[in-house]
ROPAVEX-758328 format. One line per 2 residues: number of its first residue (from 1); their letters; for each residue x, y, z of N, C-alpha, C, O. Coordinates in steps of 0.02 Angstrom, whole numbers. Layout:
N
NUM	A	X/Y/Z/X/Y/Z/X/Y/Z/X/Y/Z  ...;
***
This chain:
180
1	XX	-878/-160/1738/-808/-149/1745/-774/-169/1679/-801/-214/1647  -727/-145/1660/-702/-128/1603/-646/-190/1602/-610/-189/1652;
3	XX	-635/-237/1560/-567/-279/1565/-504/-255/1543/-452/-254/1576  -516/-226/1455/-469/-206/1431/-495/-152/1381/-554/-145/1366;
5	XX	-438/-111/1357/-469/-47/1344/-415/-38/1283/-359/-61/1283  -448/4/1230/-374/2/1178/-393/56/1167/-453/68/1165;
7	XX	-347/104/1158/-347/179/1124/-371/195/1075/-371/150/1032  -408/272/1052/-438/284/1006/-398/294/974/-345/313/1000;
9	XX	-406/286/887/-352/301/844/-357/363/801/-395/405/824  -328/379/745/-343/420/713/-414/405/656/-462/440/640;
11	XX	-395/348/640/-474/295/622/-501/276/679/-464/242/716  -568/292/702/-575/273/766/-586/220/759/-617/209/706;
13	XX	-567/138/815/-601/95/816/-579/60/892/-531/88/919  -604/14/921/-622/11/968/-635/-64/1016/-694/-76/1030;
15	XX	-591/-104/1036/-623/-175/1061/-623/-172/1145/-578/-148/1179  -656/-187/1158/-694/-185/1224/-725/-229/1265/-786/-237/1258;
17	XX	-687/-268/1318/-713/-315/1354/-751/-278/1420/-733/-224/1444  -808/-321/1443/-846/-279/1481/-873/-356/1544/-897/-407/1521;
19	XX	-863/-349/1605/-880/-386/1642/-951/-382/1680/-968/-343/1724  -974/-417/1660/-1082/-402/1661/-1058/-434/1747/-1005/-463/1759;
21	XX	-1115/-418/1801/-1154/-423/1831/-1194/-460/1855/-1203/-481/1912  -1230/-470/1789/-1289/-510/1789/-1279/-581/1740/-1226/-587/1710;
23	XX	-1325/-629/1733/-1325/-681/1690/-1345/-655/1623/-1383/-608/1612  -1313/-696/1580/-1298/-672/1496/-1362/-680/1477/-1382/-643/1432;
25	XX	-1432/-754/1521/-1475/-736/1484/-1525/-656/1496/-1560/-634/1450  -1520/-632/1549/-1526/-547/1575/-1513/-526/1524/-1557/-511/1484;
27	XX	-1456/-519/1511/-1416/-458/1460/-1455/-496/1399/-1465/-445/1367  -1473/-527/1375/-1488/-559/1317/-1554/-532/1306/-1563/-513/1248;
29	XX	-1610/-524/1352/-1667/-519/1339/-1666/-434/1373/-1719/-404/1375  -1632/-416/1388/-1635/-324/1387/-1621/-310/1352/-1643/-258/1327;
31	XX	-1566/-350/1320/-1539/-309/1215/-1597/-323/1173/-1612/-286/1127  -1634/-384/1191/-1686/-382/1131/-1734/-325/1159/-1761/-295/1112;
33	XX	-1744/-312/1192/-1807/-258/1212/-1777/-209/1190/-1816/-181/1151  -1724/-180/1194/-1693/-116/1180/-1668/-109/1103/-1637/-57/1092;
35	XX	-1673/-140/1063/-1622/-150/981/-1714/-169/934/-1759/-210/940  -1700/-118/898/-1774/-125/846/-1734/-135/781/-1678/-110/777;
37	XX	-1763/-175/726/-1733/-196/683/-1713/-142/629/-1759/-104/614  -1670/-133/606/-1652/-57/575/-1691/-43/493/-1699/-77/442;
39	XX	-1705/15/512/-1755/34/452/-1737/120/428/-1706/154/468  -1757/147/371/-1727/227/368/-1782/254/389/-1841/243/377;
41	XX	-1752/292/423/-1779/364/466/-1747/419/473/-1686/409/468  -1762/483/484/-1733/548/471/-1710/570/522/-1653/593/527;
43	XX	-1760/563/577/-1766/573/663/-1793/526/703/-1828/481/679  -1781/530/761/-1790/436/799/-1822/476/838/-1808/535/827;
45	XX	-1876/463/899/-1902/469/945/-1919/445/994/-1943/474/1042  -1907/377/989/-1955/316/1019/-1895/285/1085/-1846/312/1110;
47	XX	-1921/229/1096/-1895/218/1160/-1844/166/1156/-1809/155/1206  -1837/136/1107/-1769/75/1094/-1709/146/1085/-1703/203/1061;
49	XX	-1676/97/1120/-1592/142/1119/-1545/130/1050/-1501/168/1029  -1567/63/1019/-1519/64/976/-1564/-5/917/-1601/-52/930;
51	XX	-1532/27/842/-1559/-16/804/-1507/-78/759/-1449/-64/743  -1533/-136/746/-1485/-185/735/-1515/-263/722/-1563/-281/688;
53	XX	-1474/-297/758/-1490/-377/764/-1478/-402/807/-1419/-392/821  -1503/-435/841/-1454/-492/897/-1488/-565/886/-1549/-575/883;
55	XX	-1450/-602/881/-1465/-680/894/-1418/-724/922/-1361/-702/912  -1418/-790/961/-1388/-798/980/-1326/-792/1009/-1273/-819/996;
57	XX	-1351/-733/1071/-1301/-697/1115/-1222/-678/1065/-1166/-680/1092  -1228/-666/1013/-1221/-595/959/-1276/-544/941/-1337/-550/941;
59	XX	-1225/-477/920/-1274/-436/896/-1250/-397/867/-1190/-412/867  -1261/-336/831/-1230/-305/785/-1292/-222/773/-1341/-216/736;
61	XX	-1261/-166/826/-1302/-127/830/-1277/-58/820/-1215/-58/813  -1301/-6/818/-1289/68/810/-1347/108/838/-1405/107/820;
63	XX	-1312/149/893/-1383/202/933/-1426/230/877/-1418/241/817  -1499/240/940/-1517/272/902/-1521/345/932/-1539/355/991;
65	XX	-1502/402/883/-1517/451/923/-1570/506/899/-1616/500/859  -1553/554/931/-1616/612/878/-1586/654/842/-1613/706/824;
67	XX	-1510/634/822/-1468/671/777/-1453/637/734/-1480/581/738  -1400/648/667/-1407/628/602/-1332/643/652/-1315/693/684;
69	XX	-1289/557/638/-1210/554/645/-1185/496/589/-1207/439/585  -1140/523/554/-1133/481/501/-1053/433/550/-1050/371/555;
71	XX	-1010/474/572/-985/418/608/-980/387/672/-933/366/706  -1048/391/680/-1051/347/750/-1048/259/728/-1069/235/676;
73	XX	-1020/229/778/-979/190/768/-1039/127/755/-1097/143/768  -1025/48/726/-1066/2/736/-1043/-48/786/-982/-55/788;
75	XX	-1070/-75/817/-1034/-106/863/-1066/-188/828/-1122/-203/806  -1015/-221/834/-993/-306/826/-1001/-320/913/-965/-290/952;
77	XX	-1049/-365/934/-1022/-402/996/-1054/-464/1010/-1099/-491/978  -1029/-481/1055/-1062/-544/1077/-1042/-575/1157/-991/-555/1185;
79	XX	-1079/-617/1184/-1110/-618/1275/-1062/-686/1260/-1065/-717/1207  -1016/-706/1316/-1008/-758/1349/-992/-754/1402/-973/-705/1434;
81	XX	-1005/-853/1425/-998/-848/1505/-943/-888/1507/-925/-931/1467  -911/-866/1568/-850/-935/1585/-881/-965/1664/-942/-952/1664;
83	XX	-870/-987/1705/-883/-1022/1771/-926/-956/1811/-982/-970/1831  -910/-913/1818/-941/-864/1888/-977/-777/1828/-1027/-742/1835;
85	XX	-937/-775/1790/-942/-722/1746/-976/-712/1676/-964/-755/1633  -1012/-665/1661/-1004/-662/1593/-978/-597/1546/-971/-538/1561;
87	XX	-970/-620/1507/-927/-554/1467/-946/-519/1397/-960/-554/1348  -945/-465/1395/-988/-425/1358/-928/-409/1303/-877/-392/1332;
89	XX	-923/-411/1244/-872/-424/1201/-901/-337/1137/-947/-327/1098  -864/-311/1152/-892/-237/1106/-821/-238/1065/-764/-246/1085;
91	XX	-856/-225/983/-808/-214/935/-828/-155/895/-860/-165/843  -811/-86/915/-832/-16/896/-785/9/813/-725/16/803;
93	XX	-830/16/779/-785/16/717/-844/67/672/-905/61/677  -807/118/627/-842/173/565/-888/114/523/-887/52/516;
95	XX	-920/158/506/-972/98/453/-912/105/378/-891/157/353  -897/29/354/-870/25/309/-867/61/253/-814/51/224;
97	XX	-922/119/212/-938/160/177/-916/229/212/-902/276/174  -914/236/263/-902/308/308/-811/310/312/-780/363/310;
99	XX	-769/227/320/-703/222/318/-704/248/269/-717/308/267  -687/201/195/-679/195/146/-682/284/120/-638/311/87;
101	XX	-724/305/138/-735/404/100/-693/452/153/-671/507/137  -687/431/199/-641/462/264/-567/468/242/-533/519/245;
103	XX	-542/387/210/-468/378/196/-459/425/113/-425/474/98  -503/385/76/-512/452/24/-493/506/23/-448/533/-10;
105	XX	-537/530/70/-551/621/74/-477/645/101/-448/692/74  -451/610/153/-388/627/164/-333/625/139/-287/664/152;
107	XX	-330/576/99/-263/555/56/-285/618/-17/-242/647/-50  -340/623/-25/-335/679/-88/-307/748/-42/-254/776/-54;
109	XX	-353/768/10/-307/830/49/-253/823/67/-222/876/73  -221/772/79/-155/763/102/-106/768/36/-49/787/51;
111	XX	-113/758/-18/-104/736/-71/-99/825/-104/-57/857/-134  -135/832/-90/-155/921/-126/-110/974/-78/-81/1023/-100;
113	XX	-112/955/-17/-72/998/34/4/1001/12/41/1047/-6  12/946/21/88/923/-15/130/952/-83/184/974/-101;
115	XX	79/939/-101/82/974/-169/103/1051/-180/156/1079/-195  47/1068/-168/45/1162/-152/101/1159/-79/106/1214/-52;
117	XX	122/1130/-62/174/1169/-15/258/1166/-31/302/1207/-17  261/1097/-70/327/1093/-137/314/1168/-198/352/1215/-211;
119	XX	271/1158/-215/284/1205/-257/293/1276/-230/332/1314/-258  250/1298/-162/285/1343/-145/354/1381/-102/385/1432/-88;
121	XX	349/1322/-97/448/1310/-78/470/1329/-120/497/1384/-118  469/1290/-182/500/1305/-238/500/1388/-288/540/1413/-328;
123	XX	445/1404/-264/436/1475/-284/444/1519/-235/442/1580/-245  452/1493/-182/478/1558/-123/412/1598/-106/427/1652/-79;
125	XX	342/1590/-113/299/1616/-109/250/1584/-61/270/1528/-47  184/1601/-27/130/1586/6/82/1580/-13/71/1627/-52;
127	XX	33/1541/-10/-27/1563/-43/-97/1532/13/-109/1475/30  -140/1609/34/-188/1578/92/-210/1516/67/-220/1477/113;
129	XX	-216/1503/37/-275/1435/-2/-231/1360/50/-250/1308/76  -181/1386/45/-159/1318/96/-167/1314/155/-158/1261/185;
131	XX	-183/1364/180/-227/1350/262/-286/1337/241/-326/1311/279  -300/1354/180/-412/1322/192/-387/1253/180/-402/1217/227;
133	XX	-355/1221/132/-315/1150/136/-292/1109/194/-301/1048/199  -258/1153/244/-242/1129/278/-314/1125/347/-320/1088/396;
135	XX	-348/1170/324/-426/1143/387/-469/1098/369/-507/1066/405  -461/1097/292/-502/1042/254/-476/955/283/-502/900/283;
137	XX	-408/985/304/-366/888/299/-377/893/388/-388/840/417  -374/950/425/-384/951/515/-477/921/522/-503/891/569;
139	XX	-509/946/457/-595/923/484/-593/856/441/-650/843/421  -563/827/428/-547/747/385/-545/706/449/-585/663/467;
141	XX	-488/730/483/-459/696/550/-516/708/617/-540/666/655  -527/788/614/-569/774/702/-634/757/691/-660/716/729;
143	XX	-664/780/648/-747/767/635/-750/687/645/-771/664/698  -729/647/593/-712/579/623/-725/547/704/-769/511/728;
145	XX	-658/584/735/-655/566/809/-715/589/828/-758/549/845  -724/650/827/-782/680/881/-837/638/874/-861/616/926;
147	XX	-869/619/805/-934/594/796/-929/530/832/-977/517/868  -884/490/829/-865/423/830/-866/425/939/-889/387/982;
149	XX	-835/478/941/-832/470/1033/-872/512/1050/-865/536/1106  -927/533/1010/-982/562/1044/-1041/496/1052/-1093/501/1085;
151	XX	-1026/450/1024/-1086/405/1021/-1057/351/1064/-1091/314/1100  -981/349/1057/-954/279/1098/-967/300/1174/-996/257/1207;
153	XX	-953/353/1203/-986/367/1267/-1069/344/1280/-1091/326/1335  -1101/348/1226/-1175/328/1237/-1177/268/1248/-1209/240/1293;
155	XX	-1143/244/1209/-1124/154/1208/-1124/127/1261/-1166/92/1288  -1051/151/1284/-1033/123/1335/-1064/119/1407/-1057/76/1450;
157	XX	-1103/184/1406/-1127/202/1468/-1187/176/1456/-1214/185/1511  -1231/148/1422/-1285/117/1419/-1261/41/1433/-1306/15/1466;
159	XX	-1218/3/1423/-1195/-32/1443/-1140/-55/1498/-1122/-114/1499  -1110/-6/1548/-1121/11/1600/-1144/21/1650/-1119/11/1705;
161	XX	-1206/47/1634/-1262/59/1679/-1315/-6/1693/-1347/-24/1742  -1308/-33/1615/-1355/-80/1614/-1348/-157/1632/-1392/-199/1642;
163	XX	-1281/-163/1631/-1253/-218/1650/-1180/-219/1681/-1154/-274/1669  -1156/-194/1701/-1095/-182/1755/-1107/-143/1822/-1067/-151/1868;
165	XX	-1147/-112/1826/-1173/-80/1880/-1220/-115/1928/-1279/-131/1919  -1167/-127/2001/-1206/-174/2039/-1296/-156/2052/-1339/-199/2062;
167	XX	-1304/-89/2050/-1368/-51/2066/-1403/-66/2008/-1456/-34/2011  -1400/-99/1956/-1434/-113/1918/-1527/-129/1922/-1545/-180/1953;
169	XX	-1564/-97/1900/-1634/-116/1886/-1653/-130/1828/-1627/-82/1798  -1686/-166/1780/-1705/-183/1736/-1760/-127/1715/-1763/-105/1657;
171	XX	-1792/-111/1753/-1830/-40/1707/-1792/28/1742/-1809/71/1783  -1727/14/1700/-1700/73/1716/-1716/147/1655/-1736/130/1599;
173	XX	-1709/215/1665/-1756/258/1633/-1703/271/1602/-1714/331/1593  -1645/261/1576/-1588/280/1535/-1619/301/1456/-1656/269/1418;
175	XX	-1593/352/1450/-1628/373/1378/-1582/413/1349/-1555/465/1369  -1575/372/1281/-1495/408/1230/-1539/466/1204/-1527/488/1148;
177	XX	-1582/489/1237/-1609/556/1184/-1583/623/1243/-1585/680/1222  -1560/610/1315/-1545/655/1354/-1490/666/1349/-1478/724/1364;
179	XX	-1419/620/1327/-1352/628/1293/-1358/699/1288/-1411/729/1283  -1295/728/1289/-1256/796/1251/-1212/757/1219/-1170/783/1183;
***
């Protein structure tokens, strides 16, 4: 069950309280079974869902899938308990190198759009080249989102399933390679 929920942005990012089920040390020793330590690879196949770190009920991971997504998100989190509960703490955010070329890429199209559309004000004229400009600065903005909430659904629902869901089994057959 979900505590609190914050809207996707135009930068996607993402904080996420999540109310586990089960005891944190559970969730603790299903993330280590599931999270292989991250290494380069082209295509994933294997049976860990996601590659990363965890130690002391922190962790710091990114799916794995059988596609090449440059902005699927990294997630920051970490397990605590209070008296009856514990709580699953998700911080969904672009990989710092994927921001950084995102804000770039847009502020030069944004920057160029602007441009070419003063001057053709000013000349009373059109020129197609500013609609390929203007799809260049629309795939700046959605490519972003899409990649970013095509993987946060994986996320979430692997953690959902795996620990908020009273029906929970520990060899459950969940596999981020059956995702659309």
């Amino acid at each position: 069950m979900r505590l609190n929920r914050h809207e996707v942005k135009i930068l996607p990012s993402e904080k996420i309280t999540l109310k586990a089920l089960i005891p944190i040390e559970e969730i603790e020793r299903k993330l280590h079974t599931d999270i292989e330590p991250p290494k380069f690879r082209f295509n994933y196949s294997g049976k860990r869902k996601f590659e990363g770190q965890i130690s002391d009920f922190r962790f710091k991971i990114t799916p794995l899938t059988n596609y090449r997504n440059a902005f699927s998100p990294v997630v920051k989190g970490y397990l605590s308990k209070n008296e009856s509960e514990t709580l699953i703490h998700l911080d969904l955010r672009l990989h710092p190198a994927i921001l950084i070329s995102t804000i770039l890429w847009n502020c030069v199209v944004l920057i160029t759009s602007i441009g070419m559309a003063f001057v053709q004000i000013k000349n009373k004229t059109f020129d197609p080249v500013t609609l390929v400009i203007i799809i260049f600065l629309l795939n700046g903005i959605l490519l972003p989102i899409y990649g970013f909430n095509k993987d946060r659904k994986i996320i979430l629902d692997y953690f959902e399933l795996n620990f908020c869901n009273p029906n929970y089994k520990a060899e459950s057959s969940f596999h981020l390679e059956k995702r659309n």
